[in-house]
Short mmCIF file of the C-alpha atoms (twelve columns), coordinates in Angstrom:
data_MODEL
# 
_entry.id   MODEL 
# 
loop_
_atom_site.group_PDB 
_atom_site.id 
_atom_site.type_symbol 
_atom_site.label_atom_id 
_atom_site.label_alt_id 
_atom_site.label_comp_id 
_atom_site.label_asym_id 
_atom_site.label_seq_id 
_atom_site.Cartn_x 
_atom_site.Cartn_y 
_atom_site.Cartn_z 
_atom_site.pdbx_PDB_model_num 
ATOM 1   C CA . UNK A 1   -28.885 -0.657  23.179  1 
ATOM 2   C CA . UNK A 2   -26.615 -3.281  23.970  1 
ATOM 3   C CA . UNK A 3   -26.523 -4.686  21.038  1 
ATOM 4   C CA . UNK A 4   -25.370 -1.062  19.544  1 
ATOM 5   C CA . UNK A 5   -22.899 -0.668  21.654  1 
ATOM 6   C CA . UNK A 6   -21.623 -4.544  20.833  1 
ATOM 7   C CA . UNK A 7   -21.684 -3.943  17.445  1 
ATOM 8   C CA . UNK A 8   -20.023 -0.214  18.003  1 
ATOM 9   C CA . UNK A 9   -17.156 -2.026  19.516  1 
ATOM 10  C CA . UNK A 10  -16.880 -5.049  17.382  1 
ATOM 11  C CA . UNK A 11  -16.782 -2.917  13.917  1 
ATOM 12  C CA . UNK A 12  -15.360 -0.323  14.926  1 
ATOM 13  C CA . UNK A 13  -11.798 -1.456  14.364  1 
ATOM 14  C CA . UNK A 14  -12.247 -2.147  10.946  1 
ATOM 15  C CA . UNK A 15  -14.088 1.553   10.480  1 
ATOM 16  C CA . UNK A 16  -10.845 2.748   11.563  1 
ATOM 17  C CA . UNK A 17  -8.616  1.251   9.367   1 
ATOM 18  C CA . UNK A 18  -11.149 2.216   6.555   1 
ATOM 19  C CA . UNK A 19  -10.831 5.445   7.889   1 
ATOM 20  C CA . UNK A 20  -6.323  5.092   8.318   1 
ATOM 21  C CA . UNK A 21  -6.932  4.306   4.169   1 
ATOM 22  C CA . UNK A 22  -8.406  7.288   2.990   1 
ATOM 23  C CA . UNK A 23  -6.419  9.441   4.976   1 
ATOM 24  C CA . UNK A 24  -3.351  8.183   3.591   1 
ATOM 25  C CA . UNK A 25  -5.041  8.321   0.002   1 
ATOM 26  C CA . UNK A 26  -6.226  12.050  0.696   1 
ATOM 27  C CA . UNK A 27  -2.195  13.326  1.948   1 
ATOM 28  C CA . UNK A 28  0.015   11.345  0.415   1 
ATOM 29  C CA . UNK A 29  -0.337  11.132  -3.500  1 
ATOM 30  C CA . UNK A 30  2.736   7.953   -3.923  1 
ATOM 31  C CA . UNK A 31  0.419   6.261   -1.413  1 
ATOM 32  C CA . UNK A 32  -2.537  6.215   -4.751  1 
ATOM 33  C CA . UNK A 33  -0.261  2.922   -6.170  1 
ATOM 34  C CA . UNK A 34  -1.832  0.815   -3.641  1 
ATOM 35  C CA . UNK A 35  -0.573  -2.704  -3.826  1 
ATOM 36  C CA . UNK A 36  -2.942  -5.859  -5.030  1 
ATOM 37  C CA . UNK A 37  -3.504  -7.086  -1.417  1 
ATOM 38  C CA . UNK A 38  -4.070  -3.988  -0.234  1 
ATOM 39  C CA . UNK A 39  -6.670  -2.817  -2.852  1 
ATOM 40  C CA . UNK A 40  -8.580  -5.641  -2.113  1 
ATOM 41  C CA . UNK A 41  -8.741  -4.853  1.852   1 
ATOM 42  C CA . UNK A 42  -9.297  -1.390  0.682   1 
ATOM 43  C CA . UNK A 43  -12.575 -2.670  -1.162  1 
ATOM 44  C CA . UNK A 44  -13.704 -5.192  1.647   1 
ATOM 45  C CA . UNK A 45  -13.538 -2.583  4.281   1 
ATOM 46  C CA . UNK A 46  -15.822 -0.168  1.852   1 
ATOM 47  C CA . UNK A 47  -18.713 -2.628  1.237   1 
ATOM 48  C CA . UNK A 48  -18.533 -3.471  4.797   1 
ATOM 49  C CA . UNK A 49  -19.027 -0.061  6.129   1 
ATOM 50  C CA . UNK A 50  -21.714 0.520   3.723   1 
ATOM 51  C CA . UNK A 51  -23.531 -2.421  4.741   1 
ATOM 52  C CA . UNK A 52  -22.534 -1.103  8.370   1 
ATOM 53  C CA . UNK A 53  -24.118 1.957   7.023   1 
ATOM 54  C CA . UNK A 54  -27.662 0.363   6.568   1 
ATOM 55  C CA . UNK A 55  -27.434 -1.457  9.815   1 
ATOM 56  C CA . UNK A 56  -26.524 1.784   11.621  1 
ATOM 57  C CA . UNK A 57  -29.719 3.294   10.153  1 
ATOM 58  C CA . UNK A 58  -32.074 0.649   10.747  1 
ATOM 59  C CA . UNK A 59  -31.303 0.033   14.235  1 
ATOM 60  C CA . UNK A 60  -30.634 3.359   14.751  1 
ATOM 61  C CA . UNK A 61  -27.325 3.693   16.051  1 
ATOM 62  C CA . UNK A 62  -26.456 7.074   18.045  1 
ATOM 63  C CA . UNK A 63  -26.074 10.252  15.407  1 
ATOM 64  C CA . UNK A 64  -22.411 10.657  15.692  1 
ATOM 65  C CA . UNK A 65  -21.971 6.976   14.543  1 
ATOM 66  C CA . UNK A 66  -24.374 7.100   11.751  1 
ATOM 67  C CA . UNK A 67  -22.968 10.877  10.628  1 
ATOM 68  C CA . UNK A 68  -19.433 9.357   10.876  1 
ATOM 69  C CA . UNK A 69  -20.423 5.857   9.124   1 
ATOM 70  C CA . UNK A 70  -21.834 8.150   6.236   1 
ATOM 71  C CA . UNK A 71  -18.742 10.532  5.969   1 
ATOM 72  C CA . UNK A 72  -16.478 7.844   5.972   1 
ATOM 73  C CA . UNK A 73  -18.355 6.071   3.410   1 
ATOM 74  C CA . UNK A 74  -18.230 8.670   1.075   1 
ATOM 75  C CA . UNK A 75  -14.696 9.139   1.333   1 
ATOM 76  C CA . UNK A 76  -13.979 5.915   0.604   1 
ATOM 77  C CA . UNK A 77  -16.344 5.733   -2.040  1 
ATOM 78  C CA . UNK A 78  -14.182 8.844   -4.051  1 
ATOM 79  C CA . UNK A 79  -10.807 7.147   -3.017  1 
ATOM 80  C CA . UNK A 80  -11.686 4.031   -4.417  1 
ATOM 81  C CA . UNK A 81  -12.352 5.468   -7.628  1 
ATOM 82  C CA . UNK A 82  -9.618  8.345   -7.426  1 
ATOM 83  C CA . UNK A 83  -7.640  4.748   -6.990  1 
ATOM 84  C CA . UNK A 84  -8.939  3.465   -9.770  1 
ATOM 85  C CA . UNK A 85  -7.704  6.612   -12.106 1 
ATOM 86  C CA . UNK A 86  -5.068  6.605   -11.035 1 
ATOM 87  C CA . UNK A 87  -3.908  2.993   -12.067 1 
ATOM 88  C CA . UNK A 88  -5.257  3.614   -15.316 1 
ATOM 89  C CA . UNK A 89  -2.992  6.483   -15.997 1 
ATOM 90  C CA . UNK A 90  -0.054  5.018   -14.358 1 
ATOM 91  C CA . UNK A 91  1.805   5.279   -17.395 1 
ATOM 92  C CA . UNK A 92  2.095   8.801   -16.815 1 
ATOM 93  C CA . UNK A 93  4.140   8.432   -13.728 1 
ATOM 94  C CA . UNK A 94  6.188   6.050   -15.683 1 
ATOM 95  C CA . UNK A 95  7.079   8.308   -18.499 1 
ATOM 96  C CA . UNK A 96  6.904   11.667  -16.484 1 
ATOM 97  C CA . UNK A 97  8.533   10.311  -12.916 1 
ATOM 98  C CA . UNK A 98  9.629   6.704   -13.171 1 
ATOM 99  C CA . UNK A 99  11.933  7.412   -16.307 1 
ATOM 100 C CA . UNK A 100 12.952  10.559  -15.620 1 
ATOM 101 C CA . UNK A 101 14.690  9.722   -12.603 1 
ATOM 102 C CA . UNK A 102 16.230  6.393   -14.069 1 
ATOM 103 C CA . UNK A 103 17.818  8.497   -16.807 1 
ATOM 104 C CA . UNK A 104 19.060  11.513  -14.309 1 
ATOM 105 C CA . UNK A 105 20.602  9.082   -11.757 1 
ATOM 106 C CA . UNK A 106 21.683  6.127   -13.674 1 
ATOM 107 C CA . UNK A 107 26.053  5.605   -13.533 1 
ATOM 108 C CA . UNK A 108 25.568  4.017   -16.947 1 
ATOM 109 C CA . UNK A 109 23.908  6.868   -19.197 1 
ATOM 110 C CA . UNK A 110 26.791  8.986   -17.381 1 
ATOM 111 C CA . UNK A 111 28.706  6.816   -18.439 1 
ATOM 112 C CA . UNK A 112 27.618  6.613   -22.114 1 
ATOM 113 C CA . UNK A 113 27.599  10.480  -22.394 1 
ATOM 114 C CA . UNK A 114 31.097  10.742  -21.168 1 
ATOM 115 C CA . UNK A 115 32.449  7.753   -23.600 1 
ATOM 116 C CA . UNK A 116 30.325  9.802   -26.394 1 
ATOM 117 C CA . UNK A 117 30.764  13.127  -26.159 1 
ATOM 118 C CA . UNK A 118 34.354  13.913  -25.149 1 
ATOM 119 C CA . UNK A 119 35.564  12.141  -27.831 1 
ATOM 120 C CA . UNK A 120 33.058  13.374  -30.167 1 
ATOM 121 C CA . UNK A 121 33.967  16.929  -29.310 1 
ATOM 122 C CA . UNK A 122 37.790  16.100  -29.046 1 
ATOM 123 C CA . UNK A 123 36.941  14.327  -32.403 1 
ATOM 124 C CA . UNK A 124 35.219  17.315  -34.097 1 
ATOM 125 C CA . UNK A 125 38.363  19.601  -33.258 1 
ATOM 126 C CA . UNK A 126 40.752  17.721  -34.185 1 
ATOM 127 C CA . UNK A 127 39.091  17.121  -37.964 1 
ATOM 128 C CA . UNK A 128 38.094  21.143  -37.923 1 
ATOM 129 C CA . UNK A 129 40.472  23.439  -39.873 1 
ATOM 130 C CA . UNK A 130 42.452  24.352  -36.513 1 
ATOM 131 C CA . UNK A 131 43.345  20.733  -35.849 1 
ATOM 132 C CA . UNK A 132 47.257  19.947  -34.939 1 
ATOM 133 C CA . UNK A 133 46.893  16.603  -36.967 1 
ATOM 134 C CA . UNK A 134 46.021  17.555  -40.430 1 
ATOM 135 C CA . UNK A 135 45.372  13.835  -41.454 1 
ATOM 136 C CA . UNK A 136 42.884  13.084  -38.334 1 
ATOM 137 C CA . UNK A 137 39.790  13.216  -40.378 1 
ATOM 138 C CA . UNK A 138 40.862  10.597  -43.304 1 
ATOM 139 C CA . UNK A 139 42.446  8.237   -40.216 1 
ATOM 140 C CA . UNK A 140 39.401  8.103   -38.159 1 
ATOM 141 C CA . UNK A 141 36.865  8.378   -40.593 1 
ATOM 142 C CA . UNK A 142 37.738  7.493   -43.988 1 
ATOM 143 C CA . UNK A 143 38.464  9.294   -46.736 1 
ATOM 144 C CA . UNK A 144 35.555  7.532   -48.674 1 
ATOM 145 C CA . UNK A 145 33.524  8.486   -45.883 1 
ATOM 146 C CA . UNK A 146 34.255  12.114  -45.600 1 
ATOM 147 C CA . UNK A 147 34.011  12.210  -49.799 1 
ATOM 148 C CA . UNK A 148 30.525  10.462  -49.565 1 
ATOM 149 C CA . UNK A 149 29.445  13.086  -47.497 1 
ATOM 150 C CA . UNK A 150 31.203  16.530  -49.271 1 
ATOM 151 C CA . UNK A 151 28.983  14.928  -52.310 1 
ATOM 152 C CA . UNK A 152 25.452  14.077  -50.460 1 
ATOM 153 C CA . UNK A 153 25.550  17.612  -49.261 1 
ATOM 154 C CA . UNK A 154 27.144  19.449  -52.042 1 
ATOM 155 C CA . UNK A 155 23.632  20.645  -53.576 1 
ATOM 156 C CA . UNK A 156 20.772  22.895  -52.328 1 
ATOM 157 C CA . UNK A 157 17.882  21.484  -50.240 1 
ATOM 158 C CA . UNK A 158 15.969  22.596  -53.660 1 
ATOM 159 C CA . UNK A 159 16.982  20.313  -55.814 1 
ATOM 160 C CA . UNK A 160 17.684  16.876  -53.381 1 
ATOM 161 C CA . UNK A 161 13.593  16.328  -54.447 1 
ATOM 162 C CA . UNK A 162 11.107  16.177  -51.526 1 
ATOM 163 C CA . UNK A 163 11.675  14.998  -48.350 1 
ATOM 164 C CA . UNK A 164 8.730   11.891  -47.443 1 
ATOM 165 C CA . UNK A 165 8.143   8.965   -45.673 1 
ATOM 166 C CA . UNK A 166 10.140  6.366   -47.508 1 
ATOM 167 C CA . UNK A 167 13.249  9.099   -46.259 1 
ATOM 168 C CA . UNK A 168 11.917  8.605   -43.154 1 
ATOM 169 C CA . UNK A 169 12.182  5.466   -43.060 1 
ATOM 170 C CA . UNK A 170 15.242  5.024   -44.715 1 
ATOM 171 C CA . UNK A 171 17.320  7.766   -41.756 1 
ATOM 172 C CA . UNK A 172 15.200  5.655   -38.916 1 
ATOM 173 C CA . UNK A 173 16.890  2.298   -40.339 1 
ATOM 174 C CA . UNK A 174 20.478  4.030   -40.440 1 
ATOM 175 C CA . UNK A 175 20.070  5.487   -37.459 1 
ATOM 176 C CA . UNK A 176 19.104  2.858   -35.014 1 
ATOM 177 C CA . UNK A 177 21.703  0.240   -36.856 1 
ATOM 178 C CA . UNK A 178 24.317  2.873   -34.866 1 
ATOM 179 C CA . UNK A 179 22.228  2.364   -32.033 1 
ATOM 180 C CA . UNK A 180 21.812  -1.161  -32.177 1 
ATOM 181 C CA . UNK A 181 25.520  -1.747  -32.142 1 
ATOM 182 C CA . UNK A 182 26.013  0.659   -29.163 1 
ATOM 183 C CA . UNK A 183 23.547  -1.772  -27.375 1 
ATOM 184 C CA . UNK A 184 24.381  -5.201  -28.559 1 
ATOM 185 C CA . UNK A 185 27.905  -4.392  -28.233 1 
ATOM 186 C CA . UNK A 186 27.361  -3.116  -24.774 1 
ATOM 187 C CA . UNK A 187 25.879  -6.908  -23.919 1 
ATOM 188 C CA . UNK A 188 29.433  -8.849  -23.869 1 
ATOM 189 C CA . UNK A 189 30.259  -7.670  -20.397 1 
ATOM 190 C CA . UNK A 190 29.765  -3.980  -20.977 1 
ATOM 191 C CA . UNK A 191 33.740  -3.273  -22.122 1 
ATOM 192 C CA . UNK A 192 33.283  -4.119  -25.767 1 
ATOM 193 C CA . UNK A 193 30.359  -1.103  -25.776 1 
ATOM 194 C CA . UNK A 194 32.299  1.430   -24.421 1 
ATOM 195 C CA . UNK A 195 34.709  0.232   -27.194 1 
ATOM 196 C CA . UNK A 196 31.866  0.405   -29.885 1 
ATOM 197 C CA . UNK A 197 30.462  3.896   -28.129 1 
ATOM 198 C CA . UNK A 198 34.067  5.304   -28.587 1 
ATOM 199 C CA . UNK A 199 34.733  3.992   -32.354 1 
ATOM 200 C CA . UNK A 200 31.433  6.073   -33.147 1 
ATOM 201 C CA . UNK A 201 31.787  9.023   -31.278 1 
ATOM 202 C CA . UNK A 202 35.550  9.516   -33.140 1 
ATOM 203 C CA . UNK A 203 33.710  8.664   -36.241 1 
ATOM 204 C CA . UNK A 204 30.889  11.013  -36.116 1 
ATOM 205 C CA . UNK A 205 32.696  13.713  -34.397 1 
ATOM 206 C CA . UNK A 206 35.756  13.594  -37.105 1 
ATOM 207 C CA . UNK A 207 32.769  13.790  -39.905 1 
ATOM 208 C CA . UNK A 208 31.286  16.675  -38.225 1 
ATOM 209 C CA . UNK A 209 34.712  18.651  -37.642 1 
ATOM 210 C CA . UNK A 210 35.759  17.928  -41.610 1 
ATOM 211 C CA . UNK A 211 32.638  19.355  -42.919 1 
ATOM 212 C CA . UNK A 212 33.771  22.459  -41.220 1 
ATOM 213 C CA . UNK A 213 36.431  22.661  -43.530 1 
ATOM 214 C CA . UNK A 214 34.347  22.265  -46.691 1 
ATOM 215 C CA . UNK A 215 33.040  24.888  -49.137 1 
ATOM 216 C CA . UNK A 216 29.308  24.051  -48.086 1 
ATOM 217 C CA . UNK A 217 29.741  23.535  -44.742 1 
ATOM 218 C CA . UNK A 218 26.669  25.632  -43.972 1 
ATOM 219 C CA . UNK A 219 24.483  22.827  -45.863 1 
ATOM 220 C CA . UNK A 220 25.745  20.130  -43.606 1 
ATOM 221 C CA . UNK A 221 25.034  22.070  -40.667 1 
ATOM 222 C CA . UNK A 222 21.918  23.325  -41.844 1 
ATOM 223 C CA . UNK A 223 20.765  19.259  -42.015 1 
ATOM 224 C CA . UNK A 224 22.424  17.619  -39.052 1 
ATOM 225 C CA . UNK A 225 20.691  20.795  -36.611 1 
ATOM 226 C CA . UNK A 226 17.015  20.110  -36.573 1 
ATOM 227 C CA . UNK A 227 17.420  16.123  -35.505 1 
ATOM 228 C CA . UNK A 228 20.801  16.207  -34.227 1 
ATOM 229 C CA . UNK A 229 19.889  16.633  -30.995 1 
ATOM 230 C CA . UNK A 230 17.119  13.845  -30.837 1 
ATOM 231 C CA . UNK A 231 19.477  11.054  -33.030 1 
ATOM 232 C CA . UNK A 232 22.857  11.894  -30.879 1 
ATOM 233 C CA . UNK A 233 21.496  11.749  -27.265 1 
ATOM 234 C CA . UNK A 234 19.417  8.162   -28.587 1 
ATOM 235 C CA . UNK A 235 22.944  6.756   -29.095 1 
ATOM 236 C CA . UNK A 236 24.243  7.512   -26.219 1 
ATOM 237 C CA . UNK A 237 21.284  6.381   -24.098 1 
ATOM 238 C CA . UNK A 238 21.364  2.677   -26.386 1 
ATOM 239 C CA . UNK A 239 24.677  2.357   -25.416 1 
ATOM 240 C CA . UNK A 240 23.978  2.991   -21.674 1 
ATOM 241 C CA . UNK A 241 20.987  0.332   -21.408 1 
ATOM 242 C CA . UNK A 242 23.697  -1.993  -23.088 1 
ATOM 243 C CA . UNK A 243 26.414  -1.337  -20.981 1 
ATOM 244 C CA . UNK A 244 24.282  -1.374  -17.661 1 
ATOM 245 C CA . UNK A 245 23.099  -4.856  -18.530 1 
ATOM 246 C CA . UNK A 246 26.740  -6.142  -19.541 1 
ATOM 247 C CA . UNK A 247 28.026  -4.782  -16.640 1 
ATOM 248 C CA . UNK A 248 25.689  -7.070  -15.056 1 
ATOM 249 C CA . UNK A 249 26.752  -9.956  -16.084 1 
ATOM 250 C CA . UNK A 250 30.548  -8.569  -14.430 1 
ATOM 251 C CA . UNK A 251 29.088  -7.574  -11.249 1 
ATOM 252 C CA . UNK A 252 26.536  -9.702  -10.212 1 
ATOM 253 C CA . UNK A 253 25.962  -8.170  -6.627  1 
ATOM 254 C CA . UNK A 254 25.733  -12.109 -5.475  1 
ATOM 255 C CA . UNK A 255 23.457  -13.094 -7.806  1 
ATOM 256 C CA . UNK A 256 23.178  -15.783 -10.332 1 
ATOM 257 C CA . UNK A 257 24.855  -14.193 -13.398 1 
ATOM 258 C CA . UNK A 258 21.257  -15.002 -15.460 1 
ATOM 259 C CA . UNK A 259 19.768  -13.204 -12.708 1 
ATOM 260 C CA . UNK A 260 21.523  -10.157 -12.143 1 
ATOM 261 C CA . UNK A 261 21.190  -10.413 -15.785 1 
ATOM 262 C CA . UNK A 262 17.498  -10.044 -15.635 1 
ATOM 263 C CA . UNK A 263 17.294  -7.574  -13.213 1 
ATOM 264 C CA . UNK A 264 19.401  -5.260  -15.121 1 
ATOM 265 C CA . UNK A 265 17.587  -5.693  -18.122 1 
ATOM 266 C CA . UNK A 266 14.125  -4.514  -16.318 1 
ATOM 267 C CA . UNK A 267 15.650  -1.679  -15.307 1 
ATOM 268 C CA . UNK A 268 17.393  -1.162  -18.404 1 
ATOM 269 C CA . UNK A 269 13.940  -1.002  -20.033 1 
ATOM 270 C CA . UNK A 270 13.073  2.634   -19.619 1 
ATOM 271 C CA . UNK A 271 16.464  4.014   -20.493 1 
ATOM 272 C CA . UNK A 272 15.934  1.448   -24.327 1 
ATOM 273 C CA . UNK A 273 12.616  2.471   -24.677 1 
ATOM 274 C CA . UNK A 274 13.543  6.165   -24.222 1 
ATOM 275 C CA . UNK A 275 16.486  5.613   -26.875 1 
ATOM 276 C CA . UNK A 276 13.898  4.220   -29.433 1 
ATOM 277 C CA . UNK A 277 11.347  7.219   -29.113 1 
ATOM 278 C CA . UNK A 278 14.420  9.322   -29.716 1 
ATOM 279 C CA . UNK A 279 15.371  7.988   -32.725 1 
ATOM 280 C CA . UNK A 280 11.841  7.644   -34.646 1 
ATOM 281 C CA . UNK A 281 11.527  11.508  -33.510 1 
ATOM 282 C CA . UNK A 282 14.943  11.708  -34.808 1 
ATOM 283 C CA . UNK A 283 13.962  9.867   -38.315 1 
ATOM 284 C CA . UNK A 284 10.920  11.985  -38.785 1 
ATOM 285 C CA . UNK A 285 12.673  15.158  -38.563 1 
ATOM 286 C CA . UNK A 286 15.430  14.185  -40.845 1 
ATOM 287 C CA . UNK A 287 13.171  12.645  -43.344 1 
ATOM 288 C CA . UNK A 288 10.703  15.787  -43.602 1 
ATOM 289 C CA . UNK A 289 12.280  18.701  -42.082 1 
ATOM 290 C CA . UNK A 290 15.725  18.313  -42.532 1 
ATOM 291 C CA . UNK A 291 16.224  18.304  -46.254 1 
ATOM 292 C CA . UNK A 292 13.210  20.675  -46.793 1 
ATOM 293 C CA . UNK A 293 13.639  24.041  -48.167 1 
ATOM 294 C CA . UNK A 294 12.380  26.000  -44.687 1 
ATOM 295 C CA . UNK A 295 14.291  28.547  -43.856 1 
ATOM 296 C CA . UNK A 296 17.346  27.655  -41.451 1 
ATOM 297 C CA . UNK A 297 15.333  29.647  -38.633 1 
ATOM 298 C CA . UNK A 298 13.142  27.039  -38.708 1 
ATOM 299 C CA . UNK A 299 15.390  24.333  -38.439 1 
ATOM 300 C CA . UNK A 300 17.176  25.812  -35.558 1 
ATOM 301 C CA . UNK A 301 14.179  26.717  -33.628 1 
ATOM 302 C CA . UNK A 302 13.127  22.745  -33.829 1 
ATOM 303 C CA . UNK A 303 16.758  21.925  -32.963 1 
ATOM 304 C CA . UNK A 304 16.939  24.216  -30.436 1 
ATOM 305 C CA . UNK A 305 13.292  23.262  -28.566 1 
ATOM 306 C CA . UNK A 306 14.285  19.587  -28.980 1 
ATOM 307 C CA . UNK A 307 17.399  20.531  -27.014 1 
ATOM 308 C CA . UNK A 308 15.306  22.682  -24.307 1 
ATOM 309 C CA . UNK A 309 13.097  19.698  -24.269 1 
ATOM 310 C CA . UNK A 310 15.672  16.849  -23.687 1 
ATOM 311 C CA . UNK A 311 17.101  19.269  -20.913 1 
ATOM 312 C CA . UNK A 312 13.958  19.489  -19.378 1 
ATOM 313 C CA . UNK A 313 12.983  15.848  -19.412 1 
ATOM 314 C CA . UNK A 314 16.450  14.454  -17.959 1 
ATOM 315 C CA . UNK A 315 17.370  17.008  -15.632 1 
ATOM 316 C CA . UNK A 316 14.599  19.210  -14.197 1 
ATOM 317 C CA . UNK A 317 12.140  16.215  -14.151 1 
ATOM 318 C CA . UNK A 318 15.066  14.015  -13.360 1 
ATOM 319 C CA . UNK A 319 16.321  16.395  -10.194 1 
ATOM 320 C CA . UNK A 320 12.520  16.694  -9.568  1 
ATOM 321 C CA . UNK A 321 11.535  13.151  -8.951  1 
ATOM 322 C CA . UNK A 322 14.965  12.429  -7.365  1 
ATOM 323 C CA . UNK A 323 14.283  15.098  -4.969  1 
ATOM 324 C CA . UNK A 324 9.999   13.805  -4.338  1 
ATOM 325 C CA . UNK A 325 12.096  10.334  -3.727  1 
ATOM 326 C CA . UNK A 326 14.351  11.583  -1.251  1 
ATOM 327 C CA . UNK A 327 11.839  12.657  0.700   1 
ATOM 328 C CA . UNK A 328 10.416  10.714  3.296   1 
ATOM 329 C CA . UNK A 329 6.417   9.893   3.062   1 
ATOM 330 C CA . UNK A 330 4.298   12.027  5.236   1 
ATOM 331 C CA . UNK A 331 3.064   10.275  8.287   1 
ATOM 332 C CA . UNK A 332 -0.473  9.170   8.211   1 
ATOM 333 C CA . UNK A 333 -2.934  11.587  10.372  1 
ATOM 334 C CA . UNK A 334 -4.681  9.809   13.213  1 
ATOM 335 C CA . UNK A 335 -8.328  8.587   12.672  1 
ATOM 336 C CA . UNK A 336 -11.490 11.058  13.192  1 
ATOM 337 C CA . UNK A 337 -13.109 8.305   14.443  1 
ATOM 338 C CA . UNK A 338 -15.789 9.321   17.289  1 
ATOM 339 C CA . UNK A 339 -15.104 5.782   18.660  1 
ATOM 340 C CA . UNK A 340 -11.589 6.757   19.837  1 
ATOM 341 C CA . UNK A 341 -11.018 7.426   23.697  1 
# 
């Protein structure tokens, strides 16, 4: 009996913290990323307590012990496999938490959108038929430009032949040259791509407000309105990564400048890869549904749910996780342990 009660006291610490692990595992699911070090305590302290387990039954232990050893095995047992899930599918978190909330906070995607858009839409109106400045669109664009594009989208969806992959292809290379240059740009200390962000915003914006003011205007909106959405918000997001890791290289925060570098450029990661998913969503739909001859319904309805769904990634999910990180984690519950006094 003496022995028991030894061997009660001597294990009984470790049982505990066993037991301090799966109760934080069991409230708290941030607390599922367990670190390396901690994993592998997590593990020790399970095949200790079974073997703990067998001891308790062969030298028959009291029943509360032996009833608590085998609850608290079994919890361990599903945590360390609920553990093991979850690492494997922590590239959900990434994609629906992690990067969410990078894109929804981040100063330099605000940034980006505000160096984009406002001249994009100040841009459009100026080039639209109610502009002050007649000669806005030729000046900003190009009149070769603007021509190039009255002719591309002079003629029915009918008879432009059928949209396939090599189209594809072709509107993923254009478009991420755009975004390329948004980014690389962006690299020499973040100035020269607001710069580059601002000559294509004027660009685009004075193409999209001339084509108002042609005869088939309603062909060139009935193109741009299915991947618009997607291939616009992928520049602007290129251009952020770039300018946050530029910026970088300004404000090192007392870092080496290779450094601060470096650490910019791993957080810069998410809002990149986002940018690139964008635009090969973007190329598909303007190399298949774009210039197809579905009706314009159709094409709205995917511009309009790929609007819905970039609203609902950055914000609501963004807000979301911003929110879940605000909060502090709840405190772990004391142990059930039948040991404590």
């Amino acid at each position: 009996m003496m022995q028991a009660t030894k061997m009660i006291e001597q294990r009984s610490p470790q049982w505990q913290r066993l037991d301090q692990y799966c109760a934080q595992l069991e409230t708290n699911s941030s607390a599922k990323k367990l670190g390396a070090r901690n994993r592998v305590e997590f593990a020790s302290l399970y095949r200790s307590a079974c073997a703990d387990l067998a001891l308790a039954d062969a030298y028959q232990l009291p029943a509360d012990t032996v009833r608590y050893l085998h609850h608290l095995v079994g919890r361990a047992h599903n945590q360390l496999y609920r553990v093991d899930t979850a690492i494997d599918s922590g590239w959900r978190d990434r994609i629906f938490k992690t990067t969410p909330r990078i894109l929804f906070r981040d100063p330099y995607v605000r940034l980006a959108a505000a160096v984009f858009w406002l001249p994009f839409l100040a841009a459009m109106f100026l080039s639209s038929a109610y502009s002050p400045v007649p000669e806005f669109a030729e000046q900003a664009a190009g009149r070769e430009q603007l021509l190039s594009m009255e002719v591309m989208h002079s003629e029915p969806f009918a008879d432009r032949g059928r949209a396939d992959g090599f189209m594809a292809g072709f509107y993923l290379k254009h478009n991420t040259t755009i975004g390329l240059q948004c980014f690389a740009w962006g690299l020499v200390f973040g100035v020269l791509g607001i710069f580059v962000t601002l000559s294509n915003a004027v660009q685009l914006g004075s193409v999209f407000g001339h084509m108002t003011t042609v005869e088939n205007n309603d062909l060139f909106f009935e193109f741009v309105t299915a991947h618009g959405p997607f291939e616009l918000t992928a520049i602007v997001l290129a251009a952020g990564a770039g300018m946050k890791m530029g910026f970088a290289l300004v404000d090192s925060r007392g870092l080496r400048r290779v450094d601060s570098l470096m650490l910019s450029a791993r957080d810069a990661l998410p809002i990149l890869a986002t940018s690139v998913a964008l635009f090969v969503g973007a190329a598909f739909i303007e190399g298949f549904i774009s210039p197809s001859t579905l009706p314009y319904e159709v094409k709205a309805m995917v511009g309009m749910l790929s609007t819905l769904g970039l609203l609902w990634y950055f914000v609501v999910l963004g807000f979301t996780q911003q929110e879940d990180a605000a909060k502090p984690a709840p405190a772990v519950p004391a142990s059930t342990s039948p040991f404590d006094t």
